[in-house]
N, C-alpha and C positions, 0 to 999 in steps of 0.2 A: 229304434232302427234308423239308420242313418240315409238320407238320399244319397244318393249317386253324382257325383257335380258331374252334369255334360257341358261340353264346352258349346258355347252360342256361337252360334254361326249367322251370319249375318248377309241376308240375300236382298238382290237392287230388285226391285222392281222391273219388269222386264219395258214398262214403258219408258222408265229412267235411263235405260240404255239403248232407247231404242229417239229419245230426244235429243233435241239439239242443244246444246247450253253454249254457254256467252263466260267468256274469262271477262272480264271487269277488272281494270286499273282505278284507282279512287283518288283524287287529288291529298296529299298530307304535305306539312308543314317543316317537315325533313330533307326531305330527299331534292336536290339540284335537277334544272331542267335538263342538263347536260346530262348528268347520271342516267335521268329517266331516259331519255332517249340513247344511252349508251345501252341497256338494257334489253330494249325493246328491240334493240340489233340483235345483241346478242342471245337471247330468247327466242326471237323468232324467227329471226335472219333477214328481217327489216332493211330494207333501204332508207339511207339514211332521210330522206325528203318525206316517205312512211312515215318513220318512226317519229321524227318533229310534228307531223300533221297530230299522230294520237297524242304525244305528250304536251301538245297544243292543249287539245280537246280536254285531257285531265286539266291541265293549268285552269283554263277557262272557263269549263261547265265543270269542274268538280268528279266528270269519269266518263270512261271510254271504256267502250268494248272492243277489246284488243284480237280478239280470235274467236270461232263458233264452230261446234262440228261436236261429234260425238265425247261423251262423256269420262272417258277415260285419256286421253291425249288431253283434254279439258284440267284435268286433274293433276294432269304430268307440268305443264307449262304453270297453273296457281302456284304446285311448291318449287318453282323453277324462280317463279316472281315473288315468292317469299322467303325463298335464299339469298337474294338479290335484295331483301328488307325493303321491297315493295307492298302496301297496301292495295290487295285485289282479292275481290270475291270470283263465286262461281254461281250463277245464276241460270236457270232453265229456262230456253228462249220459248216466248206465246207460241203457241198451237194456234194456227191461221185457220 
C-alpha cells in the first residue's frame, strides 16, 4: 500500500518573527568601493555620506550591519543585495 505524499509545509517559529535580525554586508574581493556604495543607495535609499560610512565599515572591519527590523523586509533587502552580487547574510540580533 502506497503513502500518500503530503506536501511539507514549513512554519517560522513565531519567536523568529517576532525578532529583530541584522542584514549584514561582508567585505569580498570583487565588488568596487564605488559599486558598494552605489548599492547601498539604491537598496536602501541611503544618503550618499551613509552609504560611504557603511561601505567604509565593510572595507575596514570586513562587515556591517546595513539595516535591523523585522524579519521578513530583512529578507526582502538580502535578495535585494544578492541581485546586486553582494555578499550579505542575515543574522538574528541578541536578545538583551
Amino acid at each position: 500500500m502506497a503513502v500518500a505524499d503530503t506536501p511539507e509545509t514549513k512554519t517560522r517559529d513565531q519567536s523568529d518573527l517576532d525578532s529583530v535580525w541584522s542584514v549584514i554586508v561582508h567585505n569580498d574581493p570583487v565588488n568596487l568601493m564605488s559599486y558598494v556604495t552605489l548599492v547601498f543607495r539604491r537598496v536602501f535609499g541611503f544618503p550618499r555620506e551613509k552609504a560611504e560610512r557603511h561601505m567604509l565599515e565593510v572595507h575596514n572591519q570586513g562587515r556591517s550591519i546595513v539595516w535591523s527590523g523585522a524579519r521578513e523586509p530583512a529578507e526582502v533587502y538580502l535578495q535585494q543585495l544578492h541581485a546586486h552580487l553582494l555578499l550579505a547574510t542575515l543574522e538574528k540580533a541578541p536578545q538583551n
